[in-house]
C-alpha positions as a Markdown table, in Angstrom:
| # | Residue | x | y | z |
|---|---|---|---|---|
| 1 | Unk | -25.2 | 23.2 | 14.4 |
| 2 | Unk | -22.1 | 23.9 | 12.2 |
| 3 | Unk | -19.0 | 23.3 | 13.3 |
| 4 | Unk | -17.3 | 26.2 | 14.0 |
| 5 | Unk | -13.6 | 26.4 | 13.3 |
| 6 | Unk | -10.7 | 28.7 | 12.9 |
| 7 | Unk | -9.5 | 29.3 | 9.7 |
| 8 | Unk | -6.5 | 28.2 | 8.6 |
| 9 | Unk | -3.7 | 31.0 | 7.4 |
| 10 | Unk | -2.8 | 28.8 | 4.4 |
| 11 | Unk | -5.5 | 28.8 | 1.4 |
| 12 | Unk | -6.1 | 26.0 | -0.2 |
| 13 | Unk | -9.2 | 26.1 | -2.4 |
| 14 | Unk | -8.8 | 22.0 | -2.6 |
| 15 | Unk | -9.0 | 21.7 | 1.1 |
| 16 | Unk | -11.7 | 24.8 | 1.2 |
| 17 | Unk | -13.8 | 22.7 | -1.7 |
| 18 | Unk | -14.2 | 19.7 | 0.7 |
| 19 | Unk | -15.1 | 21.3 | 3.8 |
| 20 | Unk | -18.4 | 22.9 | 1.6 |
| 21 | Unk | -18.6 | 19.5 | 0.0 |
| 22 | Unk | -18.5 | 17.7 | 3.6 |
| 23 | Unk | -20.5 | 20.2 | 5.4 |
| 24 | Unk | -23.4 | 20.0 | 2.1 |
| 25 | Unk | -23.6 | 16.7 | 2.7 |
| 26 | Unk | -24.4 | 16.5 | 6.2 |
| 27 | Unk | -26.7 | 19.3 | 6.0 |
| 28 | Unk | -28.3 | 17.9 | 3.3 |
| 29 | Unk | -28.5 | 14.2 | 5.3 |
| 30 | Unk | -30.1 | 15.7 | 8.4 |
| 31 | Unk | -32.7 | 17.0 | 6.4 |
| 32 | Unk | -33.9 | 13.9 | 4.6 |
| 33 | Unk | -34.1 | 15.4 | 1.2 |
| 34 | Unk | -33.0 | 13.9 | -1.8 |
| 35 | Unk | -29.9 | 15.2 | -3.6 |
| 36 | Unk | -32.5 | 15.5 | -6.8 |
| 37 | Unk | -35.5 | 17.2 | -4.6 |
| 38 | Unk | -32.6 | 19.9 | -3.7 |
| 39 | Unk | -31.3 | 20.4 | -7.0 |
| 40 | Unk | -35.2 | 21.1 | -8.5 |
| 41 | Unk | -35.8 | 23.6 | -5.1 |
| 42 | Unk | -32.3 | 25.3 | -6.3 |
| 43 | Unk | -32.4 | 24.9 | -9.9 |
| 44 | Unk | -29.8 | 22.3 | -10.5 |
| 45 | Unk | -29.7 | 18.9 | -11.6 |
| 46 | Unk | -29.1 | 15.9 | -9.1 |
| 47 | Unk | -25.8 | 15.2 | -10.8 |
| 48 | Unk | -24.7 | 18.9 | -10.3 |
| 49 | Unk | -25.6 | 18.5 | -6.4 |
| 50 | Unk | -23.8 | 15.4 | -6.6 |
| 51 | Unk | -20.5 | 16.5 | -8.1 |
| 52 | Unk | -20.3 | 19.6 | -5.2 |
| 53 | Unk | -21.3 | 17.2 | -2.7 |
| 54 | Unk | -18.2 | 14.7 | -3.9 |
| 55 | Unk | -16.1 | 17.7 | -4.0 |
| 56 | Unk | -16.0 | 17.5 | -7.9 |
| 57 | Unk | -16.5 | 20.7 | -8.8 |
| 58 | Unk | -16.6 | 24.2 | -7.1 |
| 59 | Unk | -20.1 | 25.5 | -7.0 |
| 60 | Unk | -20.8 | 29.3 | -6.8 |
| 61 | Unk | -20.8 | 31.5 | -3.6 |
| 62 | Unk | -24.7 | 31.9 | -4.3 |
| 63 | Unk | -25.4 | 28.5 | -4.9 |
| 64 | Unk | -23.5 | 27.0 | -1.3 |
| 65 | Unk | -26.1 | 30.0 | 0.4 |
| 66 | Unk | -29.0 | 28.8 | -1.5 |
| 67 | Unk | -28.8 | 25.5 | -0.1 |
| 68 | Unk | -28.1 | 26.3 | 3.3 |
| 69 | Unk | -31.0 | 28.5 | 3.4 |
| 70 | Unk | -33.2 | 25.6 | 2.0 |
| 71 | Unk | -31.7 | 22.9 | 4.8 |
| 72 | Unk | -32.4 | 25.8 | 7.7 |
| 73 | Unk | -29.1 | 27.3 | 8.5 |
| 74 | Unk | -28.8 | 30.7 | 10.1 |
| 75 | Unk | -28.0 | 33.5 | 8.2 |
| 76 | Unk | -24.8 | 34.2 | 10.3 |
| 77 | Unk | -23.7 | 30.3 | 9.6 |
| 78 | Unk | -24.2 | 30.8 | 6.3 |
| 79 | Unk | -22.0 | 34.2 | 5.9 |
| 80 | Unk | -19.3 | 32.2 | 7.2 |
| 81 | Unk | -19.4 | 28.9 | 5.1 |
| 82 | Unk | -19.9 | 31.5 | 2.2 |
| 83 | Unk | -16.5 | 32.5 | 3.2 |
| 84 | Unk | -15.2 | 29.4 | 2.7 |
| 85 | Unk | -16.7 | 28.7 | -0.6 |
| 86 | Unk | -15.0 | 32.0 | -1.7 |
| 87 | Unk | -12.1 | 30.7 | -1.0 |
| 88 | Unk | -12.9 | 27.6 | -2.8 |
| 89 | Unk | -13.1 | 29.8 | -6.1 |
| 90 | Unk | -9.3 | 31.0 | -6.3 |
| 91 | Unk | -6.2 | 29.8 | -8.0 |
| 92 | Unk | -3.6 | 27.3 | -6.0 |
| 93 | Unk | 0.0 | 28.6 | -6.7 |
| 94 | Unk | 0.2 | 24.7 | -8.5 |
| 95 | Unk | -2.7 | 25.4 | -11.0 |
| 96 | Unk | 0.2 | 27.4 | -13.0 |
| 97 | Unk | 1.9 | 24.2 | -14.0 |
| 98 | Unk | -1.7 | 22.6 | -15.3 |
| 99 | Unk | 0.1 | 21.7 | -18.8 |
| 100 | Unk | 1.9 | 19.0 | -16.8 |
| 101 | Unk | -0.8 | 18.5 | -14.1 |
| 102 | Unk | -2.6 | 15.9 | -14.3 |
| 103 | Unk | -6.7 | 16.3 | -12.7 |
| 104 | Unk | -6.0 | 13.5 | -10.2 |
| 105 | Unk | -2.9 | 15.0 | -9.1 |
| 106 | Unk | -3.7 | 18.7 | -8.9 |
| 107 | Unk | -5.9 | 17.5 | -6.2 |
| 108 | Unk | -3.2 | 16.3 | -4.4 |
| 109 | Unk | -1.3 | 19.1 | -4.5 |
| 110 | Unk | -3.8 | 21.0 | -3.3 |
| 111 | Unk | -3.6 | 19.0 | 0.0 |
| 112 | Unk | -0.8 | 18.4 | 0.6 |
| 113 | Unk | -0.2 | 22.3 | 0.4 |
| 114 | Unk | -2.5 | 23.1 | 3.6 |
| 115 | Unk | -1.8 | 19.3 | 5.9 |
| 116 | Unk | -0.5 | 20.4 | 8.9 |
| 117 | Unk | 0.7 | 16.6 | 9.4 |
| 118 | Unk | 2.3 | 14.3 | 6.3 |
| 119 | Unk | 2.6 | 10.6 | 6.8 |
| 120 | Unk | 3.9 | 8.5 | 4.1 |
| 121 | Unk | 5.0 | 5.0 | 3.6 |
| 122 | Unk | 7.5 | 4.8 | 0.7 |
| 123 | Unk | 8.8 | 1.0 | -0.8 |
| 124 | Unk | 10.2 | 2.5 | -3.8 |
| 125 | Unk | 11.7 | 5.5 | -3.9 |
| 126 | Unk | 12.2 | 9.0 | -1.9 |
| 127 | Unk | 9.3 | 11.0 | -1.6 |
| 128 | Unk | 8.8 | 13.7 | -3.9 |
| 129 | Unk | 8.8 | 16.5 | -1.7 |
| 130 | Unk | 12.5 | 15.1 | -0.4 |
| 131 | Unk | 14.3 | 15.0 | -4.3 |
| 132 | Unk | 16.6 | 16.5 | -5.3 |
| 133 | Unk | 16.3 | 18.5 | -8.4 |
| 134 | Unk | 18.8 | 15.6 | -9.9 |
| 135 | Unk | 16.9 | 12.6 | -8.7 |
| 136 | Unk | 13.5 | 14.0 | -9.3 |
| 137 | Unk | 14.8 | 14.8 | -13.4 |
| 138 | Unk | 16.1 | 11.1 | -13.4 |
| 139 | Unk | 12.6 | 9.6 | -11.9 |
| 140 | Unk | 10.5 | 11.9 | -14.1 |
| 141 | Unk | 12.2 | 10.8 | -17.1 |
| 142 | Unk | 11.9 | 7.3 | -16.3 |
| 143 | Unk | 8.2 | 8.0 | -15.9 |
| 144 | Unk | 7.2 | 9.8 | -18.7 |
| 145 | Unk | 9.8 | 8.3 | -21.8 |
| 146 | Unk | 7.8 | 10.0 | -24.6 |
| 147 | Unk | 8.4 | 13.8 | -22.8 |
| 148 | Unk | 10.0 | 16.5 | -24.4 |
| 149 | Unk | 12.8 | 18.0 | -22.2 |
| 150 | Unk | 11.1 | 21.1 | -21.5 |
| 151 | Unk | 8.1 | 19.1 | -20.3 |
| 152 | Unk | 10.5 | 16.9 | -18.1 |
| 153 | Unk | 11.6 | 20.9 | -16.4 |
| 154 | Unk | 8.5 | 21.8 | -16.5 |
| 155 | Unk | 7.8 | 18.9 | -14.2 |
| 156 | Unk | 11.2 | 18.9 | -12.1 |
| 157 | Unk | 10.1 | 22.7 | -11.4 |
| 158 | Unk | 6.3 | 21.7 | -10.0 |
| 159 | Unk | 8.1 | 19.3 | -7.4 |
| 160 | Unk | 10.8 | 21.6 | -6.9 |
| 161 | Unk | 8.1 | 24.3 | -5.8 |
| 162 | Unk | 6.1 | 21.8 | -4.3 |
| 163 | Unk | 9.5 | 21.5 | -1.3 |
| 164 | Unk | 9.6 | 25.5 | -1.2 |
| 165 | Unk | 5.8 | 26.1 | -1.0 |
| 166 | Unk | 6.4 | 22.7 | 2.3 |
| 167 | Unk | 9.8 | 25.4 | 3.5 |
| 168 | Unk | 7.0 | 28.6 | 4.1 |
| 169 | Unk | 4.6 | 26.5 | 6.1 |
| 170 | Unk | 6.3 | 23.2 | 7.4 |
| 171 | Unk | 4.1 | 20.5 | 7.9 |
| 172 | Unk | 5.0 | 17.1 | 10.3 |
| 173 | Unk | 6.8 | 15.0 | 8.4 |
| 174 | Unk | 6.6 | 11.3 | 9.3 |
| 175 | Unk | 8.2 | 9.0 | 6.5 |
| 176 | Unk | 8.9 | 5.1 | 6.8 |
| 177 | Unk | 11.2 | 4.1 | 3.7 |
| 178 | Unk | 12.0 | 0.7 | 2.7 |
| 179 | Unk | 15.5 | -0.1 | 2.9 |
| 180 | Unk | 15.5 | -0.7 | -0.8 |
| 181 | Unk | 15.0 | 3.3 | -1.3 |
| 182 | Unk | 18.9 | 3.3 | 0.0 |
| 183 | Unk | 20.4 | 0.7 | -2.2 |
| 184 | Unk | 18.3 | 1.8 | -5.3 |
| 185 | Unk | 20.5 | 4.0 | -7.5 |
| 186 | Unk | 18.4 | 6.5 | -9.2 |
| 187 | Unk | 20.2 | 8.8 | -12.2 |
| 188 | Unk | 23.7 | 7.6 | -11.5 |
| 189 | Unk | 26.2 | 7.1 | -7.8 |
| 190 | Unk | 26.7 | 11.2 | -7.8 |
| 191 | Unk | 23.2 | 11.6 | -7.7 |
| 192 | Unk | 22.2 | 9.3 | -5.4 |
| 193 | Unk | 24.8 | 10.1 | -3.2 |
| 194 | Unk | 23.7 | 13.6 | -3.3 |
| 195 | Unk | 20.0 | 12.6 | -2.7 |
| 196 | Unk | 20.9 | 10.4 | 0.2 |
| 197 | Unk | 22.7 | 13.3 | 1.9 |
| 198 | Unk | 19.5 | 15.4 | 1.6 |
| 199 | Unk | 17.6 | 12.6 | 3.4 |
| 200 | Unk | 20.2 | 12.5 | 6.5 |
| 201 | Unk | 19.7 | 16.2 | 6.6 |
| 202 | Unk | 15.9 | 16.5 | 6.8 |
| 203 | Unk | 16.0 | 13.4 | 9.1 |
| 204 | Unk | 17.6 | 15.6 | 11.8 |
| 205 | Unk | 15.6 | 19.0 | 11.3 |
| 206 | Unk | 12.8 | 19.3 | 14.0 |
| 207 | Unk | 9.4 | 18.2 | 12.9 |
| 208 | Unk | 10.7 | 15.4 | 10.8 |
| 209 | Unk | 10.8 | 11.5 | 11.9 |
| 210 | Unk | 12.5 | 9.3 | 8.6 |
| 211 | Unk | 12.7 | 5.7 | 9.8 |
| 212 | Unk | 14.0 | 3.0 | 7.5 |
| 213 | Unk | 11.6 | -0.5 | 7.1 |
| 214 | Unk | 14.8 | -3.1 | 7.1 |
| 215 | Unk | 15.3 | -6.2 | 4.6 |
| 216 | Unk | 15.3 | -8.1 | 8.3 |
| 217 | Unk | 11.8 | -7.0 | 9.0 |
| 218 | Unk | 10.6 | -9.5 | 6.3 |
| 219 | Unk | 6.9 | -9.5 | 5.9 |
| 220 | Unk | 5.1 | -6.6 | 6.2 |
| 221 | Unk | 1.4 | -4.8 | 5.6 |
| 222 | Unk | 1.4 | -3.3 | 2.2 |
| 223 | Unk | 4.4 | -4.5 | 0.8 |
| 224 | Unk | 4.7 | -2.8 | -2.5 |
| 225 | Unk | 2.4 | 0.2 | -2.5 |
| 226 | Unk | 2.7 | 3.2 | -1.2 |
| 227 | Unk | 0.6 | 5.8 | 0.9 |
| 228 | Unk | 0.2 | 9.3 | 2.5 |
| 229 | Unk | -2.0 | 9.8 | 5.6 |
| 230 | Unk | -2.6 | 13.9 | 5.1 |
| 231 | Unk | -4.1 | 15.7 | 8.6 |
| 232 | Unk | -4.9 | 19.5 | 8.5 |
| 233 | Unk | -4.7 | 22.5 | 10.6 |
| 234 | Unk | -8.8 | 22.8 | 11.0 |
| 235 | Unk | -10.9 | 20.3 | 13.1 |
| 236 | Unk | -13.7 | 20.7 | 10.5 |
| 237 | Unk | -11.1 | 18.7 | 8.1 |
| 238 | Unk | -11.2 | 15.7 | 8.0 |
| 239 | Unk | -8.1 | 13.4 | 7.2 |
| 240 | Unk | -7.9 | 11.5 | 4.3 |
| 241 | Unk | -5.3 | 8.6 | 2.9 |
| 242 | Unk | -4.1 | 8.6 | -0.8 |
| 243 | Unk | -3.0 | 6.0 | -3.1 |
| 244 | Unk | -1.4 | 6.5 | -6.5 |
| 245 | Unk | -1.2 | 4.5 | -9.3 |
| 246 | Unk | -0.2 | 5.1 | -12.7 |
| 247 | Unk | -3.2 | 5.5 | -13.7 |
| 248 | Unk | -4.9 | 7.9 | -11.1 |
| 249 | Unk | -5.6 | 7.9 | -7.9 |
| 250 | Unk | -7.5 | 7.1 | -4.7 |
| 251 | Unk | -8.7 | 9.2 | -2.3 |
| 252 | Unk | -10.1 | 7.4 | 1.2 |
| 253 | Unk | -12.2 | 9.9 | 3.3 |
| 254 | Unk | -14.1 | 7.6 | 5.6 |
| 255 | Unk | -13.3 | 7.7 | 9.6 |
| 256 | Unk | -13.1 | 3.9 | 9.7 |
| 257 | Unk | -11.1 | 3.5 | 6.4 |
| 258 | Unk | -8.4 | 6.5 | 7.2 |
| 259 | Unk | -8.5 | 4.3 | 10.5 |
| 260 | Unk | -7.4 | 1.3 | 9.0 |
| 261 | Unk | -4.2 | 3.0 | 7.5 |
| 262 | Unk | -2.9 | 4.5 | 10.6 |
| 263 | Unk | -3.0 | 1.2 | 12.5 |
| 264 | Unk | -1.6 | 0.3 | 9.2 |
| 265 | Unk | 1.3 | 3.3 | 9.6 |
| 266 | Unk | 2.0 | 2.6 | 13.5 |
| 267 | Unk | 2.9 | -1.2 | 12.7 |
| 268 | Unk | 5.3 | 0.0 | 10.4 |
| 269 | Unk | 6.5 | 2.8 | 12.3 |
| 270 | Unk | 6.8 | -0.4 | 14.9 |
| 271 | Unk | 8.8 | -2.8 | 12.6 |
| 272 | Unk | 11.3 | -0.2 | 11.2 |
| 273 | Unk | 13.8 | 0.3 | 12.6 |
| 274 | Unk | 14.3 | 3.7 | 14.9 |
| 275 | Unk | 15.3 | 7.1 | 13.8 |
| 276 | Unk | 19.1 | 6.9 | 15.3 |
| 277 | Unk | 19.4 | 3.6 | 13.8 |
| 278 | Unk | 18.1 | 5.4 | 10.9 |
| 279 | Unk | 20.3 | 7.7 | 10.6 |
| 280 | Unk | 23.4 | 5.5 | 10.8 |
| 281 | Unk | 21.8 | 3.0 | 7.6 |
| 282 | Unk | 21.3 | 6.4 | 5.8 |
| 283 | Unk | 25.1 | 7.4 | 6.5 |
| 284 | Unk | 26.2 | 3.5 | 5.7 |
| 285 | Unk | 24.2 | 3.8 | 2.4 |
| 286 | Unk | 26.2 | 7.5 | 1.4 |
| 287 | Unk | 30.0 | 5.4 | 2.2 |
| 288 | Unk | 28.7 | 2.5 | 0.1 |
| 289 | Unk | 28.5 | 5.2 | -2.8 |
């Protein structure tokens, strides 16, 4: 049976391209065929089944109701998934900035633009969709060193649009920062003063939690590497944790590995320090300045 859901009133073909991969998958699994076997009965080869099964690549309307026909779904079960595969096929509002896009990251984008709930554990610096315009220039510069300046806009602008697209549909916000984000001084004093004003605003706006992991808490799990737990609207969505590096990044979709990173979240959430207390190291860190 397919699980029915509601869909969401935000498009995302990223998020639309893994439910069809997700829900291929399983049909494909209950069936006992081979992704090869299914590829000759549909006229494609076993890598192209694997790359829409993976979420890869965005097959056509047609071929999502070919296969669903050959693993036995209902006509009426497959009008809707077809839906969703058309949906799959459009632009995100981000693929406009694909000069300075890169692959790994347009997928991220693309999810983060439909979760309905954000958690993210920052050591380093203020998450991107908290920057200011200011901080965000002074990080993407120290980033990308060989950039033109019109590149560095370009790239202020996609982060920039990534906060306004987060203003039309808010999601959760749950954000543990190490303390070291609030003594870090990114672009210059003014800036950072200016940035850690914008954090002490968003902590106290409804639907936010900001909680600061103190110097006192010593040891902690994942010291040094951040990570995002995203969690969307529709049931038939799974959640999924992702891990940048500078070279790409890392997408974890299994139940027992997205698992592992909320107990992971909650005992930081349980060794920083709490939101008022928050607050106050935020507003200590602005007088510093």
């Amino acid at each position: 049976m397919l699980h029915h859901v509601h869909m969401s009133t935000r498009t995302s073909p990223t998020v639309k391209r893994r439910r069809i991969a997700a829900e291929l998958r399983r049909l494909r699994a209950r069936t006992g065929m081979s992704a090869e076997e299914a590829g000759r009965q549909v006229g494609l080869s076993k890598s192209a089944i694997s790359r829409i099964e993976n979420a890869e690549s965005t097959p056509q309307v047609a071929t999502v109701a070919a296969l669903m026909r050959l693993y036995g779904v209902a006509e009426s079960d497959i009008e809707q998934i077809s839906d969703v595969a058309r949906q799959a096929r459009t632009r995100g509002w981000w693929q406009r900035w694909n000069d300075v896009l890169p692959g790994w990251f347009d997928t991220y984008v693309g999810l983060e633009s439909e979760a309905s709930h954000i958690s993210e554990y920052e050591p380093q610096l203020v998450p991107g969709l908290l920057q200011t315009a200011d901080y965000a220039r002074a990080v993407i510069r120290a980033e990308h060193p060989d950039e033109t300046p019109e590149g560095i806009e370009r790239r202020v602008e996609l982060r920039l649009q990534r906060q306004q697209q987060r203003l039309e549909h808010p999601p959760k916000l749950w954000v543990v920062l190490d303390e070291a984000v609030l003594h870090r001084i990114v672009g210059s004093r003014d800036v950072m003063r200016n940035q850690l004003k914008r954090l002490a605003d968003v902590a106290v706006q409804p639907g936010n939690d900001l909680q600061v992991l103190s110097f006192e808490a010593g040891e902690h799990g994942s010291m040094g590497s951040a990570f995002f737990i995203l969690r969307f609207p529709d049931v038939g969505d799974t959640p999924c944790v992702y891990l940048e590096t500078r070279a790409g990044s890392l997408y974890l979709e299994e139940i027992d590995e997205v698992e592992q990173y909320t107990t992971l979240f909650d005992h930081l959430r349980a060794t920083a320090v709490g939101v008022r207390r928050s607050e106050e190291m935020i507003s200590e860190a602005i007088n510093r300045l």
